[in-house]
N, C-alpha and C positions, 0 to 999 in steps of 0.2 A: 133720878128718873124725871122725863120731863115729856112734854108733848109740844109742839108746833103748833095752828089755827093759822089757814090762810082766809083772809074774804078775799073780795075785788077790789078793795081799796089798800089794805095792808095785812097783817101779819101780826099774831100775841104767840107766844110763848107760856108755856103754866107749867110749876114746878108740881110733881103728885108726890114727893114726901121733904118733911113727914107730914102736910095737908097739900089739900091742891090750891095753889094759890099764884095770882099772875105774876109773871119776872118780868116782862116787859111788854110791849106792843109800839104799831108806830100804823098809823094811817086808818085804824079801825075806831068805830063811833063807841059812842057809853053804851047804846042798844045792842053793837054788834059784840063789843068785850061783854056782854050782860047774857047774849045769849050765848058765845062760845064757853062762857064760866059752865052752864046749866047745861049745857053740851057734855063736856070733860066729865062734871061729875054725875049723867045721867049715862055714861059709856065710860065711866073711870075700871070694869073691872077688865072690860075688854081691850080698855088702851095698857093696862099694866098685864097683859097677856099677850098682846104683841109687843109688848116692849122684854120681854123676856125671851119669847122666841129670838126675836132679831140679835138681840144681847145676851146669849145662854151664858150660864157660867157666873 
């Protein structure tokens, strides 16, 4: 299970198990990765609830 983060400059990727934690990024600042971390895990229960819908089963 994973989530996407676009900004305006680039793109990160976060794995949510078995923690949430970045897999990659490319064009985003330490500020911008720093606030999509506190993002993901401030909305982690409702990104692992549409990531269920979209992927039932």
């Amino acid at each position: 299970m994973h989530v996407h983060v676009q900004g305006q400059n680039g793109e990160a990727k976060f794995w949510l198990e078995p923690t949430i934690e970045l897999a990659q990024h490319a064009g985003l600042s330490r500020r911008e990765i720093s606030e999509a971390t506190r993002l993901v895990q401030e909305h982690e229960n409702d990104i692992r609830s549409a990531w269920r819908k979209h992927f039932p089963g």
